[in-house]
C-alpha positions in Angstrom: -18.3 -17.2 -2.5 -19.8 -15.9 0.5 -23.0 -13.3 0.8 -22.7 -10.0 -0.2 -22.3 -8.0 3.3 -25.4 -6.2 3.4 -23.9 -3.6 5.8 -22.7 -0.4 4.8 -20.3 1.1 7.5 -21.7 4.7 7.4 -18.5 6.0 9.3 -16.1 3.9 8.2 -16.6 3.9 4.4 -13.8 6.2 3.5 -11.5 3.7 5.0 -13.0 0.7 3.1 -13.7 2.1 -0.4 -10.5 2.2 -1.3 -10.4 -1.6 -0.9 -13.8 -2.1 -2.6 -12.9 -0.7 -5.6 -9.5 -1.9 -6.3 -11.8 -5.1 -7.5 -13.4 -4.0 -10.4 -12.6 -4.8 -13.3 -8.8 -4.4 -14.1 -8.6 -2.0 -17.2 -10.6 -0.1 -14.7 -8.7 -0.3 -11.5 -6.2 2.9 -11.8 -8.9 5.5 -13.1 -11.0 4.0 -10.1 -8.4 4.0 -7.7 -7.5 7.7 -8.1 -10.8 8.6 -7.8 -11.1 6.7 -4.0 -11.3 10.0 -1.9 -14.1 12.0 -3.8 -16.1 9.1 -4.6 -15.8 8.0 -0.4 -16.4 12.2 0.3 -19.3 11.6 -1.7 -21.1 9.1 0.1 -20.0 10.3 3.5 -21.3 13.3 2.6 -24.9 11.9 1.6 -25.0 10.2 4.5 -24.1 13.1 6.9 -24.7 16.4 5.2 -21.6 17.6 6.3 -21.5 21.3 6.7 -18.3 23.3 5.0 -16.2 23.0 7.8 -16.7 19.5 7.7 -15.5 19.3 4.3 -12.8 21.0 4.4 -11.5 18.8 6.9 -13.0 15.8 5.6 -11.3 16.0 2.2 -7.8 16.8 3.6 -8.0 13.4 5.8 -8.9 11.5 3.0 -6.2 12.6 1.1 -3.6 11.5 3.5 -5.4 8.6 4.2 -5.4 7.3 0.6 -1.8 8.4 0.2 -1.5 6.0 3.1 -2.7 3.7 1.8 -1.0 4.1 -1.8 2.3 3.8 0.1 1.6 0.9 2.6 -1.8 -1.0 1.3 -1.2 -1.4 -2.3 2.1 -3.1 -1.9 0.9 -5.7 0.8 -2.3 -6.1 -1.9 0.0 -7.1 -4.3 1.8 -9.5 -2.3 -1.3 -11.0 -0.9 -2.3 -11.4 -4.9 1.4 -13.4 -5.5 0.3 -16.0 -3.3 -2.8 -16.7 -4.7 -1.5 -16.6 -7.9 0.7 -19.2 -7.2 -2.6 -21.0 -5.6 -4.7 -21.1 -8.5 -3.1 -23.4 -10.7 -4.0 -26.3 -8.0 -6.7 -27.2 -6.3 -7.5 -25.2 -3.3 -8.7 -26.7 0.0 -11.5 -24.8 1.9 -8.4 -24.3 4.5 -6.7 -22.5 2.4 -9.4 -20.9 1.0 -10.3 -19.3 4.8 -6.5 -18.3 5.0 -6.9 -15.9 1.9 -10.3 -14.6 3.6 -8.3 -14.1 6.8 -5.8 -12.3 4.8 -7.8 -9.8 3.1 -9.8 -9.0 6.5 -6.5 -8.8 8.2 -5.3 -5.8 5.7 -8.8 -4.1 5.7 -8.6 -4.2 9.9 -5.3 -1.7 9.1 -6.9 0.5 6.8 -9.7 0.7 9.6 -7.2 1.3 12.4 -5.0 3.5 10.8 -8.4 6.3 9.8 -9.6 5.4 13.5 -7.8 8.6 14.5 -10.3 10.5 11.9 -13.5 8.9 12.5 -13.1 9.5 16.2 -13.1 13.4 15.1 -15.2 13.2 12.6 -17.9 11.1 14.9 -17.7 13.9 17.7 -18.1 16.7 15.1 -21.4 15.3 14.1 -25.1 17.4 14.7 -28.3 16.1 16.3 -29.8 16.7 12.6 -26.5 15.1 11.0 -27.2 11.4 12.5 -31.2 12.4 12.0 -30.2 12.4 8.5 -27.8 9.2 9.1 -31.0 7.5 10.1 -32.8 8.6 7.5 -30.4 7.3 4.5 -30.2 3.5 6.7 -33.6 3.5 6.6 -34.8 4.2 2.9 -31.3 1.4 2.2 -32.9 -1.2 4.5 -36.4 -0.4 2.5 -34.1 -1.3 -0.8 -32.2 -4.4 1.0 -35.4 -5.5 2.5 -37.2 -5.1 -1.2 -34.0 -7.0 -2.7 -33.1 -10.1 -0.3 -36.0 -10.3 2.0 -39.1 -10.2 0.3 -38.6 -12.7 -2.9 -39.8 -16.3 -3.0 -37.0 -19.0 -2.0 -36.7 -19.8 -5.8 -36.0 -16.3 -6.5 -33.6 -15.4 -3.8 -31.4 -18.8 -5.1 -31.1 -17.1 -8.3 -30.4 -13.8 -7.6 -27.5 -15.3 -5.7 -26.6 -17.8 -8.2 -26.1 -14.9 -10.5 -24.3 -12.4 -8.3 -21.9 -15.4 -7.8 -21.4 -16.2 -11.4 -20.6 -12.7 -12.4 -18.1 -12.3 -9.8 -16.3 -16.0 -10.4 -16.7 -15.1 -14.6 -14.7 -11.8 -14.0 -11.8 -13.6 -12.6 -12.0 -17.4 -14.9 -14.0 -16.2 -17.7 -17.0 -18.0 -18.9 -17.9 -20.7 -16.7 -19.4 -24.3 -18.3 -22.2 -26.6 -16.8 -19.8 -28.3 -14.3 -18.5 -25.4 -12.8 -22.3 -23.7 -13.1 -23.8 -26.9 -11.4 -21.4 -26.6 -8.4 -21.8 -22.9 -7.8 -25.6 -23.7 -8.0 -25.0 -26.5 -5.4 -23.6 -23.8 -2.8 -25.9 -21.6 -3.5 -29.2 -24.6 -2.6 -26.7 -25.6 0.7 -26.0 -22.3 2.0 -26.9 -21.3 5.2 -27.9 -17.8 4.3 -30.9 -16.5 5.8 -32.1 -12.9 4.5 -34.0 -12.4 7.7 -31.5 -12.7 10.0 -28.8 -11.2 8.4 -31.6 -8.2 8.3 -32.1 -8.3 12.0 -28.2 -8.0 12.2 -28.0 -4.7 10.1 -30.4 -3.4 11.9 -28.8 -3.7 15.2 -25.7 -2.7 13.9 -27.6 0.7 12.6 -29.2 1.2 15.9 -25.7 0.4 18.0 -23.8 3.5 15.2 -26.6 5.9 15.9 -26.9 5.3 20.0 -22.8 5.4 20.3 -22.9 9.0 17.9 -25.9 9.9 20.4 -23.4 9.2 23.4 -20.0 11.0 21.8 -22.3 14.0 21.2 -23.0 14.3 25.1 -19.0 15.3 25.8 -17.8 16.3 21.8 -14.5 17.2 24.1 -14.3 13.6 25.1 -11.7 12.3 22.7 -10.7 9.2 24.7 -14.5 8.5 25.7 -15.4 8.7 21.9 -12.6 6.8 21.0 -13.5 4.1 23.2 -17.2 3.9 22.1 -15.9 4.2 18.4 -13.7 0.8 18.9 -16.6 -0.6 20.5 -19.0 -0.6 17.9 -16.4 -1.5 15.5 -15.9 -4.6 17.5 -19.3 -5.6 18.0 -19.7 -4.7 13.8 -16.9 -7.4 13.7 -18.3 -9.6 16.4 -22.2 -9.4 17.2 -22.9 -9.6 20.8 -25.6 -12.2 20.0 -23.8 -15.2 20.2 -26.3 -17.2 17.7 -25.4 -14.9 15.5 -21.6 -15.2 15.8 -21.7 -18.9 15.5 -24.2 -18.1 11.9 -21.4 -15.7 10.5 -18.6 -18.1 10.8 -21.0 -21.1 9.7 -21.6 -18.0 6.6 -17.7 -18.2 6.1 -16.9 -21.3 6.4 -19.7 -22.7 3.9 -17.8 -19.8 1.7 -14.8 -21.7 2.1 -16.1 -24.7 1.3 -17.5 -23.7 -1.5 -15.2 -21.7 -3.3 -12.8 -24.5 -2.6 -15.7 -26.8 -4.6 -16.4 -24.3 -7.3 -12.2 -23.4 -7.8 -11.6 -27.4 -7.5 -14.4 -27.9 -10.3 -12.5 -25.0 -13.4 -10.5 -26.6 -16.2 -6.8 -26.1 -16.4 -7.6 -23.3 -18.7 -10.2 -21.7 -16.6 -7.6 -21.3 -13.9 -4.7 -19.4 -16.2 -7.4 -17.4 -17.3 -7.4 -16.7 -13.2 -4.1 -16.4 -12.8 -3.7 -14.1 -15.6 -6.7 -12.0 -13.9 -5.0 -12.0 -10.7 -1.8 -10.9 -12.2 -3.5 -7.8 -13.7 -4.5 -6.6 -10.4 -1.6 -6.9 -8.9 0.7 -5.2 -11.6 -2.0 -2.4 -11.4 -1.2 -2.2 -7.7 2.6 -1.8 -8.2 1.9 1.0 -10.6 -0.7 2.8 -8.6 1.7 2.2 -5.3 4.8 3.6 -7.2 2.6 6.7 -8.6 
């Protein structure tokens, strides 16, 4: 039930979109699955230009990185989905709730450190006009964020919220009545969420990719030097250096917690078979796609 991450990991989105869109719809999850490295080539690619040589390269790794991931990811996604299946039929504590959260960022940390080896080669590959263009694409998305999250009233922020969150909790319980509405709508008016800081945040995160490409492109045969600036600005993605914002991030989760816990705790006993059932889709689309 948290905010949408804002931030778009310009190097790292090969490694995540094949996370992100194992949770769309399920009647939709093999055709988009399959489709993982030329939809992630895509985007890196208008991002960074690449040149041919790029691509050629480029396509290969994510090929092997998605079969990768088909091989070692999509049965540990299905597991992951067994326990919560068996979850879902009770109510959840905002405990328990954090220990699924930390389960799904554990896995995605293993897709990231299993492509690191790529991204290290792909970051020291990269032009002076490449990351120009890198800068260019963050800054007409920040114009869209910023136009999005940033400049609406209060009133209109809540609701945009209210209904990104209903969408997402309808795809997985189905139609949701006034109780359950009223309690999403009650995490939505408590949350912590502030646009303008989490703003601030992307920013310096966009700033910190483009300085540490800037400083792998003074020794491109430096492959323990860029390796080591790659990790760094993956940890400080993870973990902001500003410690204010670190403690607003985990006060982000844990509100997410606590509300999902709230909203989960408020569903009718058929409300959560309709989440079980949902649950059960993805993961029998996972043992498919991970047997394929």
């Amino acid at each position: 039930m948290r905010a949408p991450s804002p931030i778009r990991k310009a190097l790292c989105v090969a490694t995540l979109a094949a996370c992100g869109l194992l949770m769309q719809g399920c009647s939709a999850v093999k055709l988009a699955y399959n489709q993982v490295p030329q939809l992630a080539y895509w985007q890196l690619n208008s991002y960074l230009d690449l040149s041919e040589i790029q691509t050629e390269r480029v396509r290969d790794e994510l090929g092997d990185l998605h079969q990768w991931h088909r091989d070692t990811m999509l049965p540990r996604h299905a597991e992951l989905l067994q326990k919560v299946q068996q979850q879902l039929p009770s109510a959840i504590s905002p405990d328990q709730a954090c220990r699924t959260y930390d389960d799904v960022r554990a896995q995605i940390d293993k897709v990231v450190t299993q492509a690191e080896p790529k991204l290290v080669w792909l970051a020291a590959q990269l032009t002076d006009a490449q990351v120009r263009n890198l800068q260019k694409k963050q800054a007409s998305s920040n114009a869209d964020w910023k136009k999005e999250w940033v400049d609406v009233t209060p009133e209109k922020l809540r609701e945009q919220r209210f209904k990104q969150l209903l969408s997402r909790a309808e795809t997985f319980y189905g139609t949701l009545d006034e109780p359950q509405k009223a309690a999403l709508r009650a995490f939505v008016a408590q949350s912590s969420f502030d646009p303008q800081r989490t703003y601030a945040e992307r920013l310096r995160r966009q700033k910190d990719l483009v300085q540490v490409l800037q400083r792998i492109a003074e020794d491109r045969t430096n492959t323990d030097q860029a390796r080591s600036l790659l990790r760094g600005y993956l940890a400080r993605f993870n973990a902001s250096p500003d410690a204010a914002y670190q403690r607003y991030a985990q006060t982000l989760v844990e509100e997410g917690c606590e509300g999902y816990s709230r909203v989960h705790n408020a569903m009718t006993a058929v409300q959560r078979l309709k989440a079980v059932h949902s649950v059960k889709g993805y993961e029998q689309d996972f043992l498919v796609l991970a047997a394929q």
